[in-house]
Structures are given as C-alpha cells and as structure tokens.
N, C-alpha and C positions, 0 to 999 in steps of 0.2 A: 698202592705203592709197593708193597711185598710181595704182589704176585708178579707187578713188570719184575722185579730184582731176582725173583726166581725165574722167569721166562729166558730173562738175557745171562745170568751165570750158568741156565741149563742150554741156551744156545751156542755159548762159546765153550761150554764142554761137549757139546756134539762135533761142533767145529774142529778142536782139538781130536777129537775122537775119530775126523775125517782124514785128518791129517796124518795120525799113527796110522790108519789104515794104510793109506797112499805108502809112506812113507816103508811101511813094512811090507807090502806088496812088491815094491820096487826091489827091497834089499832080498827079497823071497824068490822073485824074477831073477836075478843075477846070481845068486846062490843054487839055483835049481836046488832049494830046498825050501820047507817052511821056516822062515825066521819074525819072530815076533820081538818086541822090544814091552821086558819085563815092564811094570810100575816103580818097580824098586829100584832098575837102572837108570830109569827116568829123574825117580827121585834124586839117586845120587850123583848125578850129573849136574841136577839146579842146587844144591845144598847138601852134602855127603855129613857134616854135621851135626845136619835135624835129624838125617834117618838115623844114626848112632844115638843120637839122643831119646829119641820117642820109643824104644824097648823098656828102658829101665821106667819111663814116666807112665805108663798105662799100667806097666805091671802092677808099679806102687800105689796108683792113683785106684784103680780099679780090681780085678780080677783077672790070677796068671792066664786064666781061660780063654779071655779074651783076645792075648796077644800070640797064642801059640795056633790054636786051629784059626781063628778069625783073619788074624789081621795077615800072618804069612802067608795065607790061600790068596788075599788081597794083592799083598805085593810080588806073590809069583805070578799073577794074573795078567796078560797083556793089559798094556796102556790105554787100547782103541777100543778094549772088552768095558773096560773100568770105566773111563772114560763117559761112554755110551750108554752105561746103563743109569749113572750118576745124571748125566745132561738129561735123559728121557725121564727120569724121576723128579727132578727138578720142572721140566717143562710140564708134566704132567700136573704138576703141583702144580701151579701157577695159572692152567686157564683159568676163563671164567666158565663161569657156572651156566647149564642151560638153564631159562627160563620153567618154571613150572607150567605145564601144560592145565587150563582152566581157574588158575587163583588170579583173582582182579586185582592189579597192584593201588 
C-alpha cells in the first residue's frame, strides 16, 4: 500500500516536473533567453504566507545550518530540477523488489 502512494505522489511529481519543463521552455523560446521558474516563485504564487512563515520555524525547530546553505540552494533551484529529482526518488522508492535469483519461496 506505501509503495503504490510512493509510485503515484513520485508520478504526479514527474508529471509536474514535465510541465515546468514545457512550460519554461516556451517562456525561454520567446525570451530568446534561458528563463526558468524558481521553486520559491512557485511557492509564492500558491501560498506567499507559508514561504514567510517556514524561515523562522526550521531555524527554531532545527539548525540555522539547515535553512541557509540547504534549503535556499532548494528554493533557488528550478521547479522542473526539484520537482524531477523528488518524483524519481519517490518512484524509485516504491518499486517492487526483484525476485531473488535461486531461494524457493
């Protein structure tokens, strides 16, 4: 049951993943430049809010370490970067298992 939930949350993040592509290819065509759409403008697009809010709660919650090289390297990162490497790590997670070659079940 946990590996379908990991197979289809890491498919509809590749999914997404296809989509910032497309989507950033198009504006990169028309720009005759490269233009990528950060995570963090993504973010604040669906909830401007949470991103303000989630600085101060890692910090406190955890280590300043974590939110100054980690998480800003994250949210400068394209969307379709992020995206893509999260859905393939998910999906990865989630096959099943090969068979052992020679044990009798």
């Amino acid at each position: 049951m946990i590996r379908f939930l990991f197979r289809t949350l890491g498919l509809l993040l590749l999914a997404a993943a296809f989509v910032f592509f497309v989507y950033d290819g198009t504006k990169s065509l028309a720009a005759n430049a490269l233009v990528t759409t950060r995570l963090s403008e993504f973010w604040g697009i669906l909830e401007p809010s949470s991103l303000q809010q989630i600085e101060p709660y890692i910090k406190q919650h955890t280590t300043a370490l974590l939110w100054d090289p980690v998480m800003v390297t994250i949210l400068d990162a394209p969307a379709f970067a992020v995206f893509g490497i999260v859905g393939a790590f998910l999906v990865l997670l989630g096959r099943r298992r090969r068979p052992k070659i020679g044990y009798a079940r």
